[in-house]
C-alpha positions as a Markdown table, in Angstrom:
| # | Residue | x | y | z |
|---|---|---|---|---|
| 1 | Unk | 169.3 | 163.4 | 115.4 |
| 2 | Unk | 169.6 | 161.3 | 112.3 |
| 3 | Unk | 167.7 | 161.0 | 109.1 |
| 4 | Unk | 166.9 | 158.4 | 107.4 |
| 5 | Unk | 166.0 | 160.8 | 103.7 |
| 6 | Unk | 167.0 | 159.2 | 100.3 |
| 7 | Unk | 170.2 | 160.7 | 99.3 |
| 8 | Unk | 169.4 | 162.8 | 95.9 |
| 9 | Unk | 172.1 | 160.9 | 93.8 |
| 10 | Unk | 171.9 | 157.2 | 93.5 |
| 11 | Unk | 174.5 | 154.3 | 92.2 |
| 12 | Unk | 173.1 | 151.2 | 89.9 |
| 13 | Unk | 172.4 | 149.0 | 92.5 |
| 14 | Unk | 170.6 | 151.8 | 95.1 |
| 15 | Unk | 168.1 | 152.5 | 91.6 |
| 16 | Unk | 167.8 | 149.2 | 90.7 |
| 17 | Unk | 166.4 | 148.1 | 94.7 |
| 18 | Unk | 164.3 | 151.0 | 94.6 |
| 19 | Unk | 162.6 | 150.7 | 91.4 |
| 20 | Unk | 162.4 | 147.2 | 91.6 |
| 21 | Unk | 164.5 | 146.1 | 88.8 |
| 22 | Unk | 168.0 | 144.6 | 88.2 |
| 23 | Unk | 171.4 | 146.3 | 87.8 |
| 24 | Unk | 171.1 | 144.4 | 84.2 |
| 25 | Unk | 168.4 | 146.0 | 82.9 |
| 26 | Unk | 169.6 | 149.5 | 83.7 |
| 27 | Unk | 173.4 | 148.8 | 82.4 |
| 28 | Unk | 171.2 | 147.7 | 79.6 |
| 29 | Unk | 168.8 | 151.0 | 79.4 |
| 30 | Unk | 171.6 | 153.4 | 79.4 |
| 31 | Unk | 173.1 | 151.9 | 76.1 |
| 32 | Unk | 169.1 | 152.8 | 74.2 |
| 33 | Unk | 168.2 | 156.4 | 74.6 |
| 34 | Unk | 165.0 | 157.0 | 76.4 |
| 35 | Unk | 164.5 | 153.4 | 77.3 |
| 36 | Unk | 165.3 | 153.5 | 80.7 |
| 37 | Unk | 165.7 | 156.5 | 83.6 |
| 38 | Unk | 167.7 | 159.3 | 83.0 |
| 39 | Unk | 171.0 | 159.2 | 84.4 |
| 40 | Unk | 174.6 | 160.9 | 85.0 |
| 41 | Unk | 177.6 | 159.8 | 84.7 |
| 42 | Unk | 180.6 | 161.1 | 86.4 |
| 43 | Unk | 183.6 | 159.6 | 85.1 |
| 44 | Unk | 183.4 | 156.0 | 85.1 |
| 45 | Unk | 180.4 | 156.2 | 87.3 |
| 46 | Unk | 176.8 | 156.2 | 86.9 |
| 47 | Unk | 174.1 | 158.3 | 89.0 |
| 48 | Unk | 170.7 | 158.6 | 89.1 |
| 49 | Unk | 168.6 | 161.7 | 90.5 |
| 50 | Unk | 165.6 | 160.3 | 93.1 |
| 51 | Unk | 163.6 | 163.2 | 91.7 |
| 52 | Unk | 163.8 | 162.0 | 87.6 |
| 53 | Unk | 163.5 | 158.4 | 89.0 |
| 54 | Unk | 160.3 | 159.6 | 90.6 |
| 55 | Unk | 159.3 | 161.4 | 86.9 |
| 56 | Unk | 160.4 | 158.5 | 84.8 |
| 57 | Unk | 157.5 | 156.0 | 87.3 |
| 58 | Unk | 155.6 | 158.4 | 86.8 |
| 59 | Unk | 155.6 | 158.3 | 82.5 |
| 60 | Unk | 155.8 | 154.3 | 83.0 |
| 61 | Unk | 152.1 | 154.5 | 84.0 |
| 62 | Unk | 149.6 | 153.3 | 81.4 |
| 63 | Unk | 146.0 | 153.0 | 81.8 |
| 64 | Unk | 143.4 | 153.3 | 84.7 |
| 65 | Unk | 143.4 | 156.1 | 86.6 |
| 66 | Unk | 141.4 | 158.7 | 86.7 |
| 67 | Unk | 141.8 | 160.6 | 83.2 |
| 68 | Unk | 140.5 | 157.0 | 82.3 |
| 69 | Unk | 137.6 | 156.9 | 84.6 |
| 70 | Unk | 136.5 | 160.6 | 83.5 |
| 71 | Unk | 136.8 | 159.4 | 79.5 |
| 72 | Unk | 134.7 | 157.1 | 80.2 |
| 73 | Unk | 132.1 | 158.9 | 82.0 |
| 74 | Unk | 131.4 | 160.5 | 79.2 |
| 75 | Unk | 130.6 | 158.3 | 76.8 |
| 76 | Unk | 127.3 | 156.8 | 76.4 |
């Protein structure tokens, strides 16, 4: 039986269709530290881990949620 799981190391152009954004921008990213996700390089090749993509969306978020919500609740 197959699976259809995301494989745990991704190329530039598997990253860039998952998050959303072009193979520019990250060839960009990676030449400023901590401007765009984390990623490997093996050689002359570039890899991303799924699971730091995942943490990087995650640190993206601003505003709203619920922290906000609950900050709010509290004020009168």
């Amino acid at each position: 039986m197959a699976t259809t799981e995301t494989p745990r190391l991704l190329n530039t152009a598997e990253t860039a269709k998952r998050l959303g954004l072009s193979a520019s921008f990250l060839a960009k990213a990676r030449m400023v530290p901590g401007s765009g996700p984390p990623h490997i390089r093996v050689g002359t090749r570039v890899l991303y881990d799924a699971a730091d993509l995942d943490l990087w969306v995650e640190a993206q978020k601003e505003g709203g949620g619920a922290a906000a919500s609950t900050d709010q609740a509290g004020e009168q």
